[in-house]
N, C-alpha and C positions, 0 to 999 in steps of 0.2 A: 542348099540342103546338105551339101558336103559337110560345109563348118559346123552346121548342127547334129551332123551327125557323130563329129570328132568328137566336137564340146559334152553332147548328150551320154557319150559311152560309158563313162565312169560314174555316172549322177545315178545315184540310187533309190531321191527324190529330189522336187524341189516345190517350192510355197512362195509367192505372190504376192502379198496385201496391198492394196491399194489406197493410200488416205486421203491425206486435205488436197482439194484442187483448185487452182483458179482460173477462170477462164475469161476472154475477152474476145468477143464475141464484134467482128467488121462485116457485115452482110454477107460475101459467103465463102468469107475469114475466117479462122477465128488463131487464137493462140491459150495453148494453156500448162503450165507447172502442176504435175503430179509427184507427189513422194508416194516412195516405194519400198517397202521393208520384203529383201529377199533373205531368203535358207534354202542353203543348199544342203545336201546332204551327197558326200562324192566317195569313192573310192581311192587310197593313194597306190603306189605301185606296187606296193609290199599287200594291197589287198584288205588294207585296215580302213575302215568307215573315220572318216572326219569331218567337220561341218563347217558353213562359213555362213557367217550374216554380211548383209549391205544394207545400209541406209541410201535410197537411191533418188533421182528427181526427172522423171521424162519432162524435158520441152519440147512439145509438140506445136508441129501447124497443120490445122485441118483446114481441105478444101471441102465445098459442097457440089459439087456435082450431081445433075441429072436428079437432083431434090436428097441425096446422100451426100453424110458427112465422112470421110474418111482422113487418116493421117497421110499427111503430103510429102511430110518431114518431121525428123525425130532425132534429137539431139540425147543422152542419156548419161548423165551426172552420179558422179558415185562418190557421194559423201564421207561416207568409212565404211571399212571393212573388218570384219573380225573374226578370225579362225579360228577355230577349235581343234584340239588334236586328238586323236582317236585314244579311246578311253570305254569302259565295260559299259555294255548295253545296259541301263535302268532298268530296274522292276519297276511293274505298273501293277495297278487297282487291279484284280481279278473282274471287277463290272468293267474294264474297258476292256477293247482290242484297239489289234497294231494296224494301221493301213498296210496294204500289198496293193501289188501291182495288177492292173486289170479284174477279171473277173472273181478273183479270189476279195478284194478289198472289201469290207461290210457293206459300201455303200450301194454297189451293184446289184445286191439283193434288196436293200432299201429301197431301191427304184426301179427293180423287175416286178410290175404288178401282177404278173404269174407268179412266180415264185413266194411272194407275201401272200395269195391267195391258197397256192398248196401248203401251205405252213399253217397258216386258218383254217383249213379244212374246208374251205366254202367253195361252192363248183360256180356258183354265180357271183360276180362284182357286186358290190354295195353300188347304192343307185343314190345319187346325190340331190337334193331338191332345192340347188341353186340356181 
């Protein structure tokens, strides 16, 4: 937790994708190659935002266990890297916003079904007939 907390300090965000995977699958084996497209989004000393992409590749071994699959071992490939250097924040569309951190972020309110219901004005939940 230490190192993630070093590493974490200056990260102002960062994004994940996950794409093609292959897997090979030995009874309660298996192995498998994930790419990985990260962005980071960091702080440098002077306090200016810069960003960095990787093009990345987990190889993984899962065991199964107790009827659960988990990673056993994890090797993690970094194909290229590309840094950006700090540069004027973009205007954006007036119909979008910026993500923030925690409960400030749109999406928090997206998924507080209180708070989408005081916005509706409705005192009762819609009642779903699935």
């Amino acid at each position: 937790m230490t190192f993630l907390k070093k590493m974490s300090g200056n990260f102002k965000s960062n994004t994940h994708l996950l794409g093609n995977n292959l897997i090979e699958v030995d009874g309660d084996a298996a192995r498998t190659q994930t790419y990985c497209f990260a962005w980071y989004r960091r702080l440098n000393q002077s306090g200016a935002e810069y960003s960095i992409s990787q093009g990345l590749r987990y190889l993984d071994c899962f065991e199964r266990r107790n009827r659960l699959w988990a990673i056993a071992h994890r090797v993690i490939i970094l194909d290229w890297e590309h840094v950006f250097e700090p540069g004027p924040t973009p205007t954006i569309s007036d119909r979008w916003c910026r993500g923030q951190d925690g409960d400030d972020d749109p999406s928090s309110k997206h998924f507080n079904r209180n708070e989408l219901l005081r916005e509706r004005g409705q005192e009762n939940p819609p009642t779903s007939t699935l």
